[in-house]
N, C-alpha and C positions, 0 to 999 in steps of 0.2 A: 158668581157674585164674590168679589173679592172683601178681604173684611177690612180694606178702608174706606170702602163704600156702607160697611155695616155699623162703622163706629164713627162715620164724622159728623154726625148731629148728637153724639155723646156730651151731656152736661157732667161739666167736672165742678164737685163742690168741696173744696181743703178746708180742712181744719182749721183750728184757731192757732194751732203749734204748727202747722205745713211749711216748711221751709225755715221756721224759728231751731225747733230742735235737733237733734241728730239723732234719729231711732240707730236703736242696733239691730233690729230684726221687723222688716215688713210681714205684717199677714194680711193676706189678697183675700176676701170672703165674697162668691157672688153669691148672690140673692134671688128667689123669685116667691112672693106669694106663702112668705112662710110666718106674717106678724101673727093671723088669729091662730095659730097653730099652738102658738109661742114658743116654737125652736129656734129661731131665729134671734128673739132674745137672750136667751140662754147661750145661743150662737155667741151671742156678741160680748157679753157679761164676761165668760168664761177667759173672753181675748182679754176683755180690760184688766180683770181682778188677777193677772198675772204678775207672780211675785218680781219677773222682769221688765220693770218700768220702761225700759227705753225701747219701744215698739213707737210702731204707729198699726193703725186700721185703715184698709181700704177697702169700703164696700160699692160691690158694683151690683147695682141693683136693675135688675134685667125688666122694668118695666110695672112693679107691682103693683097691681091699684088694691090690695086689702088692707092698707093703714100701714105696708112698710115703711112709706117716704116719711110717714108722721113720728115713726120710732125712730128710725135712722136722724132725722133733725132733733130728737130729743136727747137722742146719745152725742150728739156733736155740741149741742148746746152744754152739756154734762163736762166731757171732756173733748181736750184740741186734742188730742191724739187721730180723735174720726174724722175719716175725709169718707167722700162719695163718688161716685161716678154712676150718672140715671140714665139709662135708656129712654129716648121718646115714645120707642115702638120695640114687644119683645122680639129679641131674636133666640133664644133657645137653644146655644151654642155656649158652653162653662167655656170654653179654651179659650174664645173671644172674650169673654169678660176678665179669664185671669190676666190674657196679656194686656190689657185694658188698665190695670189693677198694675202688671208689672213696669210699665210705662211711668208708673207716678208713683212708683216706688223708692224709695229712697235708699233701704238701708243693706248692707254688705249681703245679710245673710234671707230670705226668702222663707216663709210659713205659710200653708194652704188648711183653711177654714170652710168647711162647706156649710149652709144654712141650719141644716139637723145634726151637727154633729158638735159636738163639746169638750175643751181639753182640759185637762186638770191641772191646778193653779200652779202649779211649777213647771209644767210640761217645758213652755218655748226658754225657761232659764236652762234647765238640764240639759236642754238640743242643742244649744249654742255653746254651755261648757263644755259638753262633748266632743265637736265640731270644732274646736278651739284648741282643747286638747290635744284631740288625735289626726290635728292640722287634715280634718276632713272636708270635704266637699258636698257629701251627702252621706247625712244621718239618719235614722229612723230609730222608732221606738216602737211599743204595742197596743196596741187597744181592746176595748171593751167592745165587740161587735153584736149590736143588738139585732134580731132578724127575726122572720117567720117561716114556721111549718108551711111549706105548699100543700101539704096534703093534709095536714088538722088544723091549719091558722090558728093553731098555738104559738107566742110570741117567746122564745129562748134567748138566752144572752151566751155567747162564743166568748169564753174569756179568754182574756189573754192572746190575741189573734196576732198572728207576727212574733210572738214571741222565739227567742233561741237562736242562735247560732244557724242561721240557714244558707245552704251556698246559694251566690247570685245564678248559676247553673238552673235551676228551681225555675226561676220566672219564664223558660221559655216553655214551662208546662202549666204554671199559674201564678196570680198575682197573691202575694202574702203582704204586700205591703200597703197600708192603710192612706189616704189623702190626706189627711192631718196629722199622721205620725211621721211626717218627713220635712226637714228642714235641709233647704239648698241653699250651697254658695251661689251667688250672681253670676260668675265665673262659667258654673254648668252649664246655665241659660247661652252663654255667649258662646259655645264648643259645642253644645249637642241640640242646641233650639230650642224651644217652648214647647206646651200643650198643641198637638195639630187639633186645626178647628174644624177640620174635613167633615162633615156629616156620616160618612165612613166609620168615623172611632171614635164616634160623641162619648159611647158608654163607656168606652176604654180610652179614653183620653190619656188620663194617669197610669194607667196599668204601662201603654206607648211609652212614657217620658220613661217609668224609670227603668223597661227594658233595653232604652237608647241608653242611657246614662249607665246603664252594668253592662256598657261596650268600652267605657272609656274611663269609669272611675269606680274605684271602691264601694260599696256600699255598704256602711258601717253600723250595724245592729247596736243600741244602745238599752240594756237590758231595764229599761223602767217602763212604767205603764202612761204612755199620753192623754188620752180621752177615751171618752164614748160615743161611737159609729151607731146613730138612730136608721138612717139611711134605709138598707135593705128591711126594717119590720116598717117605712112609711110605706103607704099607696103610691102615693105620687112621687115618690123619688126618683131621679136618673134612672134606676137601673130596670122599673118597674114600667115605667111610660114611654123609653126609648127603643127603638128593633137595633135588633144585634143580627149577625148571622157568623158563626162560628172562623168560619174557612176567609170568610172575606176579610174578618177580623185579623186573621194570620198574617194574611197576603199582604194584608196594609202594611202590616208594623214590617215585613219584608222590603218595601220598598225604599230608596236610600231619599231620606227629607231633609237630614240634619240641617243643608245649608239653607236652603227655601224657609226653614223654621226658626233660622236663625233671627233677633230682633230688629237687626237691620230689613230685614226683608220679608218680614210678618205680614207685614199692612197688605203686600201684592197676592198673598196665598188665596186661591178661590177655592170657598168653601163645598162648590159643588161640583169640582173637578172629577173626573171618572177618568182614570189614566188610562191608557189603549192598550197598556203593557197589561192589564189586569186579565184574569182569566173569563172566560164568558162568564161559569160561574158565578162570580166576584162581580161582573159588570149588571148582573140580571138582579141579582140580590140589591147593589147599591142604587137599582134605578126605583127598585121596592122603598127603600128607605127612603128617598125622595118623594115621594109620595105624604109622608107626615109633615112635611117639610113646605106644603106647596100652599097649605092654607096662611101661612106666614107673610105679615106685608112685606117684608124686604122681596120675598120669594119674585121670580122674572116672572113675567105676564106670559111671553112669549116661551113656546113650548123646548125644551132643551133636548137635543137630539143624543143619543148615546155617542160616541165615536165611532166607527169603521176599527175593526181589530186588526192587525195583522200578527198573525199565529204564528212569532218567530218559537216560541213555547208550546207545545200541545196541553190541550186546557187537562185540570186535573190537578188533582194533591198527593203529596206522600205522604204519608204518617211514617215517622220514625219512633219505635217505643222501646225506651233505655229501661232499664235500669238504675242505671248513674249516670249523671251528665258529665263524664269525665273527658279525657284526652282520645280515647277510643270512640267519641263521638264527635268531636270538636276538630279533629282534623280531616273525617271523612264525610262529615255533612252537614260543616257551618263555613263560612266565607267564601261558597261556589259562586262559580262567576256567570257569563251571561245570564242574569237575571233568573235563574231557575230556584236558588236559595229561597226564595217567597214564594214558591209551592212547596215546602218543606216545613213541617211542623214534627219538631221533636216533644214527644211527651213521655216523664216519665210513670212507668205503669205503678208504681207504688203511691203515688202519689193520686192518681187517679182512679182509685181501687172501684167506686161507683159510678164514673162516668167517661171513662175510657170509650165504654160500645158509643156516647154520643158521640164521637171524634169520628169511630169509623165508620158512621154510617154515609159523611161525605167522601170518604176516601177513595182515590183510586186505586191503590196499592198498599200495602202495608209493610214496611221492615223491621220484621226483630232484631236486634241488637247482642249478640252474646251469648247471653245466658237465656238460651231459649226455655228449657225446663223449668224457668222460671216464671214463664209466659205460656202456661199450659190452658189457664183459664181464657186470655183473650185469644191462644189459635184455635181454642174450640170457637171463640164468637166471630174469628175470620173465617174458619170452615164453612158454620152456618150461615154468615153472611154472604159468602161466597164472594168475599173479596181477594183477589190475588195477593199473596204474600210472599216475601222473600227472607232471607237469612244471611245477615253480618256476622264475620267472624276476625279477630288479629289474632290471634294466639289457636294452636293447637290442643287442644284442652282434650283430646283423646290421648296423645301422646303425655301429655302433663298427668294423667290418670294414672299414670303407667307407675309415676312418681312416689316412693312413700312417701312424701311431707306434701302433695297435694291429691292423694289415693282416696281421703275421704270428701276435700271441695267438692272435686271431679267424677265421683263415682258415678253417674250418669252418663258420660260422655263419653261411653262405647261407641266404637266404630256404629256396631249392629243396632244399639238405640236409637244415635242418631240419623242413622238409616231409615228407622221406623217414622219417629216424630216429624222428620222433615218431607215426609210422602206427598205430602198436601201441596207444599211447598212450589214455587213458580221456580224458582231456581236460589241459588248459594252466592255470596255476595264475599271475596275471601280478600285480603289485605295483599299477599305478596303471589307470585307467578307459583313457585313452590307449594304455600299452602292449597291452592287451588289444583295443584298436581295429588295431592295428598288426598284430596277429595275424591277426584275422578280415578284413581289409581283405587281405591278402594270402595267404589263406587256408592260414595255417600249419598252422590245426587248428579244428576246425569247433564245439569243445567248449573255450570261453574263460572262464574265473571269475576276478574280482578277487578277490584277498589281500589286505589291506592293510596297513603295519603297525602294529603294537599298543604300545601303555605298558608296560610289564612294571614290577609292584612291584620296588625295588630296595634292598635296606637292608646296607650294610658296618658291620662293628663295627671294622677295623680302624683303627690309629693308623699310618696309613700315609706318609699327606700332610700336609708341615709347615703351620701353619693359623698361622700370625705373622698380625696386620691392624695395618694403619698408617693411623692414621684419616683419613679424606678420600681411603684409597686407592681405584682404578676398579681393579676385578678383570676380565679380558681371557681368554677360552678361545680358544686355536685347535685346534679339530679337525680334521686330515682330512691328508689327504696327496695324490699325484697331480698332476693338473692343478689341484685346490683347495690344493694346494701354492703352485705358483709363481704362481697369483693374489696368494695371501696375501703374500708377497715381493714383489711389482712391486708394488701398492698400498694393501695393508691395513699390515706392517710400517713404512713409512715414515708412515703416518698414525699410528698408537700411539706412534712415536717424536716424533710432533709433539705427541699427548696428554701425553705426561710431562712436556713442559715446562709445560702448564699445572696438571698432576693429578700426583700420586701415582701411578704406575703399576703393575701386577703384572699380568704377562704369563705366561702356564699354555699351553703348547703339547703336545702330544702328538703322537708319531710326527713331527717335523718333520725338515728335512734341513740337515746342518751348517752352511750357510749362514746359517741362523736365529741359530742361536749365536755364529758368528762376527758378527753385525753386534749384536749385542745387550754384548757387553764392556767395562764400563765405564761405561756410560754413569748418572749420578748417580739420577736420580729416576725407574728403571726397576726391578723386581727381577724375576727368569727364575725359573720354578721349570718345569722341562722333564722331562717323565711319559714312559717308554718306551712306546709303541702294544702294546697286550694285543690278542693272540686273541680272548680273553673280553668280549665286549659290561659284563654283569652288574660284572664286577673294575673295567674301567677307569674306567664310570658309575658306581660304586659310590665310587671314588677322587675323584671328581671332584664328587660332590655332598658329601662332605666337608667341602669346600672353602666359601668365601662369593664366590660369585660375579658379578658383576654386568651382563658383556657376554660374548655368543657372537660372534664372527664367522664367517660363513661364507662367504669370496668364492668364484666359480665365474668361469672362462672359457667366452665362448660355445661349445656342442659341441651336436651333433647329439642325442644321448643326453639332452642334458637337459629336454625336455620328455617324456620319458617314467620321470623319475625320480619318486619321493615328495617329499615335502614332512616326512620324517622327521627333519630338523633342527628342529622342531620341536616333537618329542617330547622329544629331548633338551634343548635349551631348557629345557621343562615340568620335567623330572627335577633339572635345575641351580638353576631358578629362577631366570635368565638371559635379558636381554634380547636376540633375536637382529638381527642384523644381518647383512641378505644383501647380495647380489649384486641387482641390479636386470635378471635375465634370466631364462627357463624353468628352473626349472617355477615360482621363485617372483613373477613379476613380476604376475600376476593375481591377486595381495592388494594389501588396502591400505594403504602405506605407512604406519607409525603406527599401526595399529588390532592385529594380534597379533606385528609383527615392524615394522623399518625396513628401505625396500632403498634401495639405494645406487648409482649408476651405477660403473662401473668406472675413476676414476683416484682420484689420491691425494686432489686437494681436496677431491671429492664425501667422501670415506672421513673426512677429518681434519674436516671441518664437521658430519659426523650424528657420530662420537664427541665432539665436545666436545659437540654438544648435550646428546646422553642422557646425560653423565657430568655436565652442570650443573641437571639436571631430577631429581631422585630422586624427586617425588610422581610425575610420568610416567610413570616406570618402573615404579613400584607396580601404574599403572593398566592398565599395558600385560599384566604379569605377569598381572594377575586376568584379563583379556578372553582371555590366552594358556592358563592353566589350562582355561578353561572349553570353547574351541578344541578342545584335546586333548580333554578330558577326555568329548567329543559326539563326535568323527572317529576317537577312537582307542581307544576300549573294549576291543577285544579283540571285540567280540559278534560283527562280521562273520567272523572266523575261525573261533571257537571253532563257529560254525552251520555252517562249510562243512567242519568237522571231523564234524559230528555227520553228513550229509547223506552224508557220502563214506563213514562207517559201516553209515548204515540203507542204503545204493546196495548193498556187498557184504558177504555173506554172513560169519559167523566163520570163522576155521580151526577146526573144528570136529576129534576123532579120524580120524575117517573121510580128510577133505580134507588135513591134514595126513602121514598115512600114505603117501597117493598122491603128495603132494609129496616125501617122504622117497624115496621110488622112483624117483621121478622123477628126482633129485640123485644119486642111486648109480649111475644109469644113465648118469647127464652124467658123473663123476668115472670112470666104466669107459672111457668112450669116450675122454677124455682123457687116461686112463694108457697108455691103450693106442696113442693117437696119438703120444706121446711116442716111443716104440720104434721109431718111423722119422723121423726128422727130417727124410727128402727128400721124404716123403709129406705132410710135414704143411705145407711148403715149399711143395709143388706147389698143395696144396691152397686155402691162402693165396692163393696166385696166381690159382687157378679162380677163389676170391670175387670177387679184387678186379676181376676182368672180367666179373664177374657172371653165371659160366658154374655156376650150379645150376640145382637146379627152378625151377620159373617163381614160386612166392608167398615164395620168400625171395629171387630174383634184386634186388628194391629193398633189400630189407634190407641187404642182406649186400654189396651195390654201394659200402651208404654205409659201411658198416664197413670195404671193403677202403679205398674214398676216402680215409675220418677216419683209417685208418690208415698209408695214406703220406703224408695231409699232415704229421700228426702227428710221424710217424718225420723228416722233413723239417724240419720247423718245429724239432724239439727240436736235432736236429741243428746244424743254421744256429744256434742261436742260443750252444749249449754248445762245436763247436768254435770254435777259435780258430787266430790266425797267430802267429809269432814279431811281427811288430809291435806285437801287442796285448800279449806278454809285457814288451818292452821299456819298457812304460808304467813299471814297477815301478822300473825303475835311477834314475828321478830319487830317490827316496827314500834311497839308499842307493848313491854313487857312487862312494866308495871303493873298494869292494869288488863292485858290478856286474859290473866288463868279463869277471873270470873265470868269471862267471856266465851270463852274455848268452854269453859262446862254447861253453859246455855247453851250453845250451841251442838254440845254431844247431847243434851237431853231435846233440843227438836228433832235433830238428824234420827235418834229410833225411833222417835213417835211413829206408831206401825202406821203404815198405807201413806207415811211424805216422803218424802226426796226432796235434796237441794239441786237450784239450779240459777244459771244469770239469765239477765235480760235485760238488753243495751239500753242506758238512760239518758246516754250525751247525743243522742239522736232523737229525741223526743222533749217536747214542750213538757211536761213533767209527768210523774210517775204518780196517782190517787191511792189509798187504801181507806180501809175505813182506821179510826183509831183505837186500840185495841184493849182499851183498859181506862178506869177511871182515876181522878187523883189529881194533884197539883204537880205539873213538871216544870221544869225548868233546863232540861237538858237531852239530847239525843245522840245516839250514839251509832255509827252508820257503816261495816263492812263495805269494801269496794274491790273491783278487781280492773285492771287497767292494758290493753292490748291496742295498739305493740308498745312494749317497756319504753318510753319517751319523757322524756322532761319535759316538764310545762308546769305554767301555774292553772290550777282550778279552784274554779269556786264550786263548793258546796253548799245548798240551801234547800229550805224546809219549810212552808206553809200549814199550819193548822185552821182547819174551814172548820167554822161552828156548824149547827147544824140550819139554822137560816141563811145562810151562804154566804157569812161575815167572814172577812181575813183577818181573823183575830191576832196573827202571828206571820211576820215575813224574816228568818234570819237568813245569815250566808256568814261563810267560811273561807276563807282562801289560803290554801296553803300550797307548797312543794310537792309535783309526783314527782319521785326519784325509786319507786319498786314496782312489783307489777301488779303489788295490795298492797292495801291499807285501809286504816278507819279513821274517817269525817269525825272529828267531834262537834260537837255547835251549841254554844247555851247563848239562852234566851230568858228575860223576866219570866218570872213563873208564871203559867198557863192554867186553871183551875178548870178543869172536864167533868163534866158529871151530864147524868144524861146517854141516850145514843146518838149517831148519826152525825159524829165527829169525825173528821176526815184530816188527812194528812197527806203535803203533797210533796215529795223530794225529786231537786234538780239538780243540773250538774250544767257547769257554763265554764270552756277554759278550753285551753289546747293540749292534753296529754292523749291525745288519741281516741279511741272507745273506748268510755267506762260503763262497767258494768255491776247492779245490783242482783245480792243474791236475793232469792227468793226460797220459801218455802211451797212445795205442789204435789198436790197428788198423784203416787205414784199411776195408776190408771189413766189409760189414754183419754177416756170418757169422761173423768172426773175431775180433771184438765181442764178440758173444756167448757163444764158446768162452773165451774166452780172459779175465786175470784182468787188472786195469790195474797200469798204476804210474805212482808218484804221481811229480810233478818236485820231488824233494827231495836236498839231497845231504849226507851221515853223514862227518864225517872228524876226526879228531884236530886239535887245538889250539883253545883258548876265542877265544870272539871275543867283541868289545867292539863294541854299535853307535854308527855316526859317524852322525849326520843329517846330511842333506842342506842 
C-alpha cells in the first residue's frame, strides 16, 4: 500500500491567513481521538499562545469521531493561522500525516506537535533564535517527560529529559531526544527524507529521523526547557498500543532510505514493504506487526505473501558494547559495506546499566570493546546466557601498564589477567597484524583475528566551519591529543610558526590544550581556527573535510604502544585530502618517506625543513595525494571486516523463538537472585569476599578470582585518583586571593572532621548534580570550588537551581566565565532566596567546553558509609553579592 494511495481522498481545510501570511516556523500536529481527553486542546492552545506570532498550524486529523473536527473548526474560526488536513478513514501511521502536514507547510523552519504533548510559551521563539544564530539546521531543547511506574502505576515526571551536552554518538544506543523539542530547517527534509511511514518504525519514527540526520548535520542542544511530554503516562499513546520488536527496530534504521524518503518520492513509499534483505528474524517479527495492521480499511483484502529471502547475509545480530562511542568504534564497526552494518547494533553499557541483558537476549554474538574490565557485569550475563562473545582491542594496554603515567589506568591489564577474564571468550578481535602477534606470543587467547580499520563514507551538509581562504594560504590540521599532544608543542608548533613567516599560515587544531592558544596570540601571518574534540568520529571528520586543507601533522613521542598501533592517520589524511606528515617512529617509520606520507625525525629543524618544502611544492602534493587515495583505498575497504562480520554470523546460530525464550528465563532467574541478595547486605558482603579469594566451585574459582582482583584494583585505582588533600584544594586561592583565606579555613575545618575525606566527582557529564540544602536563612549568593582536567580553554557556564520542597524551581542562575587554570571557584548571585523549613534541594551544573569538570565533595572515609550515605558538595550559600577580583 503505497501512501499516495493512503492520502488522496485527504480533505485539506487552510486557514483564513493560508497563503495571506508568511509564517516563519510551521508546526505539523497529527491528531487522533484526543478532544474528551482535552490534550489535544492544550495541544493546540500551547502552539497558538506562542510568544512567536509568525507560525502557522497544521492539523492532520487522523479520522477522529470524538468532537475533534468540532474543536479543530473552532480553533480555525478563532484564528487564520489553523489550517487542517481530515482523514475519511483512519490510517494509523503519524509519518503519513506529518508528511501530509509538510506538503502544506509553508514556512523555512519545521516544529512537531503531538496531541498530548504541550510547549511552553517561548519554546518555538527560542528554537528558531537558536537555529538562526548558530546558522543550525537542527535544534533541540529539553523536556518535562511525564510517564508511569510499570511496576506500581505510579505516574513520575523525568525532568529535564534531553538536557546537556550529549554526543550525537549516544543515539545509536538510545533516543534522548524529544518530538517537540526539535525544530528543523526544510533543507534536512530535502537531504536526508522525512519520517519513514513503514509499519516497521511506526514507534520509532522519530527516534529513525533524527539518527539519519546525526549522519549528516550537527545537532545542536539548546540549553532551555520546551514542553511537557504526557505521552508515555497516557494508555493509548504511540508507544503503549503499538508492537515494536527490538532487533528489527535496529535493522530498519540500518537500511540505506534516505533517497526513497526524500519529498519528491514520498507518495511511491509502500507502507508495508518487507525488504528481502531483512533477516528472517526481522521478516517474522514485521509479519507479526502486520497483523494490528490488517483490521484497517485501507489494509489489502488480498493476503500479502512475505518475500522469498536470499541469504546473501547469515541471519543473526551483533551486539557491539562500548564504552564510548569514539573513533575506536566508528572506524571498525560503522560504514561496513555489503549490507552487513544493519545487523550490527552498538550500545553503549553505561548507558544502559538496566537493560543491557534485553538487547542480549536476541543476540547472536556479543563484542566487548576495550575496556573489558569494565564490562565485568555484562560477561558474567554473556557467560550465563551463554551467548558467544568476543574481544576488541587498538591499543596494547598491557604494555601501556608497564608505563608510570598510565600504571594506575592500566593496572588490570596484565598479560596473566587478561588471560583469565577472556577464558570464556570465543576469540580476540585485535586492530593491527603485530598486536595480534602480541597476543598469541603470549598466549592471551588461542583464537586471534585482525580487524582493521576501515574508510567510512562521510558527507556533512552542515555550515559549521568558517571556510575564509587567503590565497597562497598552507592549511595545517592537528589532530589528536595525549602524548601526540605535547609532541606537537615541543616541535611541530614552533616549526608552523617558522612556516608563517614564509607562507600564509591557517592553523585547525582540535581537542588541543590551552597552551596551544596561548602561544599562538597575535602573531601576524598566523590564523587559529580551534574545533572543540567530538565524541563523534563521523561530526568531527565531517567538520573537517569541510574545510580546504592541505597539511596533517601527526607527531608521536617514542612509546612502547606504538608499534602496535594502525596506521589509521591515514585514513583520515584520505578523508581530508591532506598531506600527512608524521613522526619518523613506530608504527609509521617502515614507509617510505615521500611516497603516501612524509616522516620527520623529532625536533624542530627536521619539522620546519619538510613544511617549507611541501608547502613550496603543490604539484608534489597532488602526486602524493593520488598514490595516498589509492593506499587507502586497497588496505582499507572495509572488505576485511565486513567478512569477519559475515563469518562470525555463519560461526552462530540466530536467536531464534525458542533460544531466546530460554534466554529470557534465564535473566529472570539472574534478576530473582539479585533481588533477593539485596535483602542482606552482609551476606552479599561476605560473599563478595568469598570471590575475591576465590573461595567457590572449582570452574568459576579463575573467573570470579579476576573479578574480585578487577574489583579492588578498581575500587582502589578510582579511589587514589578521585580523593584528594586540602593541598590539592588550595591550588584554587591563587585565582582568587582576595577572598580565599576565608575559604581555605572552611575548608581545613571539614577536611579533619573525623571519619570525611575530600574527593571529585565529574559534573560536566551529568544532567546535574542534587543535594539537599544544608542550612536555613535568606541567601542571595553561592560560592562553588572546581577542578578542571585536561587544563583547556574554554568558556563555561556555571549554574544552580534551588528546588522548594513542593518541587517548585524557585531559583535558575548561571555564570559564564573563562577556564584558563586547572581550578577555580564559580561565584553566582541571585535575588535573595528565603529557606526556612526542610526538604530544600540544590541542584549545580556545568555546560561549556573546558574538558571534565569536576565537584569536590565531602565522604565518608568508610567503604560502607560511602555507600549508605548521600555526599555533600564543598560549596557555601550566604547572603551578600560578591564581585570577582582576579588574581
Amino acid at each position: 500500500m503505497k501512501v499516495k494511495h493512503l492520502i488522496e481522498n485527504t480533505q485539506w481545510l487552510p486557514g483564513s491567513l493560508y497563503g495571506v501570511d508568511n509564517p516563519a516556523v510551521s508546526v505539523l500536529l497529527p491528531t487522533f481521538r484526543r478532544a474528551q481527553s482535552g490534550l489535544f486542546k492544550k495541544a493546540v492552545e500551547s502552539v497558538l499562545n506562542q510568544t512567536l506570532a509568525a507560525l502557522e498550524l497544521i492539523i492532520i486529523d487522523d479520522a477522529s469521531t470524538d468532537g475533534t473536527a468540532e474543536q479543530i473548526a473552532a480553533f480555525m474560526a478563532r484564528d487564520g493561522r489553523v489550517s487542517c488536513l481530515r482523514h475519511p478513514v483512519n490510517i494509523g501511521l503519524p509519518a503519513v500525516s506529518e508528511f501530509e502536514g509538510y506538503q502544506k507547510a509553508r514556512a523555512e523552519y519545521l516544529a512537531f506537535q503531538f496531541d498530548d504533548d504541550e510547549f511552553n510559551l517561548d519554546a518555538l521563539e527560542k528554537m528558531r533564535s537558536a537555529a538562526i544564530s548558530l546558522r543550525a539546521k537542527f535544534v533541540y531543547g529539553y523536556v518535562d517527560l511525564m510517564a508511569t511506574n510499570m511496576e506500581t502505576g505510579k505516574a513520575f515526571t523525568l525532568h529535564d529529559f534531553g538536557r546537556g551536552t550529549t554526543p550525537q554518538t549516544v543515539l545509536h544506543t538510545l533516543n534522548y531526544i524529544s518530538n517537540n523539542a526539535v525544530m528543523l530547517h526544510r533543507s534536512v527534509i530535502e537531504t536526508v527524507g522525512f519520517y519513514d511511514p513503514n509499519i516497521a518504525i511506526t514507534r520509532l519514527c522519530d527516534y529513525d529521523l533524527w539518527r539519519r540526520c546525526a549522519q549528516h548535520y550537527t545537532l545542536h542542544n539548546s540549553d532551555f526547557s520546551v514542553g511537557t511530554i504526557t505521552g508515555p503516562a497516557t494508555a493509548d499513546s504511540l508507544g503503549h498500543t503499538y508492537s515494536m520488536e527490538r532487533w528489527l527496530s535496529y535493522e530498519w534504521m540500518g537500511l540505506a532510505r534516505n533517497e526513497q524518503l526524500l519529498p519528491c518520492n514520498f507518495a511511491e513509499v509502500d507502507v508495508l514493504h518487507s525488504p528481502q534483505e531483512l533477516s528472517l528474524a526481522s521478516l517474522q517479527a514485521l509479519s507479526e506487526i502486520q497483523e494490528q495492521f490488517k483490521t484497517r480499511a485501507w489494509y489489502p483484502l488480498a493476503p500479502r505473501a512475505i518475500p522469498v529471502r536470499n541469504p546473501v547475509i547469515p541471519d543473526g545480530y551483533i551486539l557491539v558494547i562500548v564504552a564510548s562511542h569514539d573513533a575506536s568504534v566508528s572506524l571498525y564497526f560503522e560504514g561496513l559495506r555489503d549490507g552487513i552494518q544493519r545487523r550490527i547494533r552498538i550500545a553503549n553499557a553505561s548507558l544502559m546499566a538496566g537493560q543491557l541483558h534485553e538487547e542480549m537476549i536476541g543476540a547472536s554474538a556479543i563484542v566487548f570493546c576495550r575496556a573489558v574490565f569494565d564490562f565485568i557485569w555484562w560477561i558474567e550475563y554473556a557467560r550465563k546466557l551463554r551467548i558467544p562473545h568476543y574481544y576488541f582491542i587498538d591499543d596494547n594496554l598491557s604494555e601501556l601498564a608497564k608505563l608510570p603515567e598510565y600504571q594506575l589506568e592500566y593496572a588490570s591489564y596484565r598479560t596473566e589477567s587478561l588471560r583469565n577474564i577472556l577464558e570464556s571468550f570465543q576469540g580476540v578481535w585485535c586492530s593491527t597484524i603485530k598486536l595480534a602477534g602480541y597476543f598469541e606470543t603470549h598466549k592471551i587467547h588461542h583464537q586471534v583475528r585482525v580487524l582493521p580499520p576501515a574508510k567510512i563514507p562521510i558527507e556533512l551538509f552542515d555550515e559549521t566551519a568558517p571556510n575564509e581562504t587567503v590565497v597562497g594560504e598552507v592549511a595545517i590540521l592537528f589532530f589528536g591529543g595525549g602524548h601526540r599532544g605535547n609532541a606537537f608543542l615541543e616541535f611541530v608548533l614552533p616549526a608552523v610558526i617558522a612556516l608563517s613567516a614564509k607562507f600564509p599560515v591557517r592553523l585547525i587544531t582540535v581537542g588541543v590544550r590551552a597552551e596551544v592558544c596561548r602561544q599562538l596570540v597575535g602573531l601576524p601571518s598566523l590564523r587559529l581556527l580551534h574545533l572543540e574534540k567530538e565524541t563523534s568520529y563521523l561530526l568531527v571528520t565531517g567538520k573537517l573535510k569541510q574545510l580546504k586543507l592541505d597539511i596533517l601533522v601527526h607527531p608521536a613521542h617514542e612509546n612502547p604502544n606504538n608499534q602496535f598501533k594502525t596506521l589509521n592517520v591515514l585514513i583520515n589524511a584520505s578523508q581530508f585530502n591532506a598531506v600527512p606528515v608524521l613522526s619518523n617512529c613506530e608504527p609509521f617509520c617502515h614507509l617510505v618517506s615521500g611516497d603516501i606520507a612524509h616522516l620527520v625525525d623529532a625536533n624542530v629543524a627536521a619539522w620546519t625543513e619538510r613544511l617549507i618544502d611541501i608547502a613550496s611544492e603543490a604539484n608534489e602534493r597532488m602526486a602524493l595525494l593520488s598514490r595516498l587515495h589509492a593506499f587507502v583505498l586497497r588496505h582499507y575497504d572495509g572488505q576485511l571486516n565486513a567478512k569477519l562480520m559475515v563469518e562470525t554470523l555463519a560461526a552462530h546460530a540466530p536467536a531464534g523463538p525458542v533460544l531466546r525464550q530460554r534466554r529470557y528465563d534465564a535473566v529472570l532467574q539472574i534478576l530473582k537472585t539479585q533481588v533477593a541478595g539485596l535483602s542482606g547486605e552482609a551476606e552479599r558482603l561476605r560473599q563478595n569476599a568469598a570471590r575475591s579469594n576465590g573461595a567457590v566451585r572449582p570452574k568459576a574459582k579463575v573467573r570470579f578470582s579476576v573479578v574480585g582482583e578487577f574489583a579492588k584494583t578498581t575500587a582502589h585505582n578510582f579511589w587514589s585518583r578521585m580523593r584528594t588533600g586540602l593541598d590539592k584544594l588550595q591550588e584554587i586561592s591563587a585565582c582568587d586571593p582576595q577572598e580565599y583565606s576565608r575559604y581555605t579555613s572552611h575548608l581545613q575545618a571539614v577536611s579533619t572532621t573525623a571519619g570525611e575525606c575530600i574527593c571529585k566527582t565529574p559534573i560536566s557529564q551529568r544532567t546535574y548534580r542534587e543535594y539537599r540544602l544544608p542550612s536555613e536563612g535568606t541567601f542571595n549568593c553561592v560560592r562553588i570550588p572546581l577542578s578542571f582536567q585536561p587544563d583547556k580553554i574554554g568558556n563555561l557556564s556555571v549554574g544552580v537551581e534551588i528546588v522548594a520542597p513542593d518541587e517548585r524551581i524557585v531559583l535558575n542562575a548561571t555564570e559564564t566565565f573563562l577556564v584558563c587554570a586547572k581550578n577555580d571557584v564559580a561565584y553566582l548571585n541571585f535575588k535573595p532566596i528565603s529557606v526556612v523549613g526542610t526538604g530544600w534541594r540544590i541542584r549545580l551544573f556545568v555546560r561549556g567546553q573546558a574538558g571534565v569538570v569536576y565537584l569536590y565533595e565531602r565522604r565518608p572515609k568508610s567503604f560502607l558509609e560511602r555507600i549508605r550515605s548521600k555526599p555533600m558538595p564543598f560549596f557555601e550559600i550566604f547572603p551578600g553579592a560578591y564581585t570577582r577580583t582576579e588574581g
